[in-house]
C-alpha positions as CSV (number, residue, x, y, z in Angstrom):
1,X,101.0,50.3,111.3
2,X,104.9,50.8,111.9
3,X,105.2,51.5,107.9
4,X,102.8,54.2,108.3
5,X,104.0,56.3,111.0
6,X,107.7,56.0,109.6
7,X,106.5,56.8,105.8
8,X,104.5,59.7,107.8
9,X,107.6,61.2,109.8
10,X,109.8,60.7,106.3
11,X,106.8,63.0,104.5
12,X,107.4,65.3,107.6
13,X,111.3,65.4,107.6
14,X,111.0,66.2,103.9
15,X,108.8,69.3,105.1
16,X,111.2,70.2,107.3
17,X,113.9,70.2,104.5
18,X,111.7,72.3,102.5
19,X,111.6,74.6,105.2
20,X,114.9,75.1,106.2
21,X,116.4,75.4,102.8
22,X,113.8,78.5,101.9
23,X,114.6,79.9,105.7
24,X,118.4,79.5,104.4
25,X,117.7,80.8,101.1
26,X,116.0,84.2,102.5
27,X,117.9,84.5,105.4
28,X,118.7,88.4,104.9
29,X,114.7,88.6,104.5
30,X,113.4,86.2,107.5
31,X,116.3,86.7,109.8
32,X,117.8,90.1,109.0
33,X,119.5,90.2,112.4
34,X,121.6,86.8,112.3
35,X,125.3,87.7,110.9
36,X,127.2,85.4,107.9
37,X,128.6,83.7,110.9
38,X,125.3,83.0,112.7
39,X,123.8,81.7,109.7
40,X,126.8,79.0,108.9
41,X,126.5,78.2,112.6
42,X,122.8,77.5,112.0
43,X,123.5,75.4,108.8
44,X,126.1,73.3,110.2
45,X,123.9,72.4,113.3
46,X,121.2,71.7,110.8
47,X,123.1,69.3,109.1
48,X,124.6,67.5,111.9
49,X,120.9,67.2,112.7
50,X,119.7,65.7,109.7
51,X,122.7,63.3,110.3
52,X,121.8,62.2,113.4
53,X,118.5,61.4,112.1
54,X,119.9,59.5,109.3
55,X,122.7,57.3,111.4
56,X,120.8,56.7,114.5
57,X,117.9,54.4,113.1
58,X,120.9,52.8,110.9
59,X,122.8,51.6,113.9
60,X,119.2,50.2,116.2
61,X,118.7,48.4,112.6
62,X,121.9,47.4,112.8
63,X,122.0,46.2,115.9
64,X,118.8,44.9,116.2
65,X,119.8,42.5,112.4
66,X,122.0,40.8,114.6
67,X,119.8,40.3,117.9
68,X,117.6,38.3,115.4
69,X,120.6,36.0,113.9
């Protein structure tokens, strides 16, 4: 069941990628009002995201390797 949900929010997150690379891609078209500086702002809170997603479940792994040892 646990294998499910997490290969389901992986499929998900890869949407979400999708996503936010066309949004980025068309930016002058979809968000005609956000300036160069906006949209770098934007980005680099996207990607601190995405590395927060990435690092967090690392570390409870991690941590939870070595409750089990």
């Amino acid at each position: 069941m646990g294998k499910c949900i997490t290969e389901i929010w992986h499929n998900w997150t890869i949407v979400g990628l999708i996503l936010d690379t066309f949004s980025l891609s068309n930016h002058r078209y979809i968000f005609p009002q956000l300036s160069e500086s906006q949209v770098i702002a934007f980005t680099v809170w996207m990607l601190f995201a995405y590395a927060l997603y990435l690092i967090i479940p690392t570390m409870i792994n991690e941590r939870n390797k070595k409750r089990l040892i």
